[in-house]
C-alpha positions as CSV (number, residue, x, y, z in Angstrom):
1,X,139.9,80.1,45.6
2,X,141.4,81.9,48.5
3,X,139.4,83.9,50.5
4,X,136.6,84.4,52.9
5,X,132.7,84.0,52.5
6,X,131.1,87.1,52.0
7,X,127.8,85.6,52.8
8,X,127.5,88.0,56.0
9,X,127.7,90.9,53.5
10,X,124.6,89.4,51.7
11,X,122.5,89.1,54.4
12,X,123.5,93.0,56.3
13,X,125.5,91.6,58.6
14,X,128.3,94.0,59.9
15,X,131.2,93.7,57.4
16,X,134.7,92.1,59.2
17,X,137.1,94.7,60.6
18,X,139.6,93.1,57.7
19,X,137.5,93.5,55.1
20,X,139.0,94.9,51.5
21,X,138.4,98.4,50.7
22,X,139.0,98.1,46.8
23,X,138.9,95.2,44.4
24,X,140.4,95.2,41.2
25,X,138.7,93.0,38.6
26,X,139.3,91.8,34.7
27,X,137.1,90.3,32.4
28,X,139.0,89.5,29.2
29,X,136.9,87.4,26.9
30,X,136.4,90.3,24.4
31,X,133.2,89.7,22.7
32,X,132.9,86.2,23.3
33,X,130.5,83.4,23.4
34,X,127.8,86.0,21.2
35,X,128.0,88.2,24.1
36,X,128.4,91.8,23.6
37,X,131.0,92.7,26.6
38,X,134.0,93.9,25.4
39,X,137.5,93.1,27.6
40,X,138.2,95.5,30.3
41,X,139.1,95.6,33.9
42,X,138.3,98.2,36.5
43,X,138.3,99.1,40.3
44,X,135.7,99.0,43.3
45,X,135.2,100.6,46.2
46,X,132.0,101.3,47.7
47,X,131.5,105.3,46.5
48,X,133.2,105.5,43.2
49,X,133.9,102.4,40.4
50,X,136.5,102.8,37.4
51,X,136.5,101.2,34.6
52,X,139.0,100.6,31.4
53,X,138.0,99.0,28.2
54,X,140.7,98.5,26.2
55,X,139.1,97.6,23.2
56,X,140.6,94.0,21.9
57,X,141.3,90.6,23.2
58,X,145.0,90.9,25.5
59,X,146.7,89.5,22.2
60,X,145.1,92.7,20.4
61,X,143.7,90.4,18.3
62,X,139.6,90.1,17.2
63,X,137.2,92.6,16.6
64,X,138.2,96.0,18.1
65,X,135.9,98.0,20.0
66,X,136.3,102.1,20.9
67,X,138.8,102.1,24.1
68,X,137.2,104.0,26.7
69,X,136.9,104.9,30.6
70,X,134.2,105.2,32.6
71,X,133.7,106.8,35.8
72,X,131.2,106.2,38.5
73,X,130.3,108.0,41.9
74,X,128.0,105.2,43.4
75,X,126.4,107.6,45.9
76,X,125.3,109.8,43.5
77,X,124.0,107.1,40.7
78,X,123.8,103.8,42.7
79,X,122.0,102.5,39.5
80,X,125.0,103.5,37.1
């Protein structure tokens, strides 16, 4: 995986002048393994999140779930 350790971050350390200021993210196994997480992807930054779930596996195939967004301002609900 390319990269750099974010162990610093863990610990408090000062984060690197390069570090990222978003990060975009997918999970895509819809419903899988007896898990109830259905597929969606979303963006990070550190005050607000967004999130997409599309509703079905990427071939639109499985159990459907409602397609929805969600919204997050992290300062105001850092527990979302």
């Amino acid at each position: 995986m390319q990269g750099h350790s974010f162990t610093g971050a863990l610990r408090g350390e000062a984060k690197p002048k390069e570090w990222r200021k978003v990060v975009y993210y997918r999970y895509w196994m819809h419903m899988a393994h007896g898990l109830q997480v259905p597929a969606h992807f979303g963006i990070r930054g550190e005050r607000y999140k967004l999130i997409f779930f599309y509703g079905c596996k990427p071939d639109g195939s499985g159990p459907h779930t409602p397609v929805a967004w969600e919204f997050y301002d992290l300062e105001k609900d850092p527990s979302e």
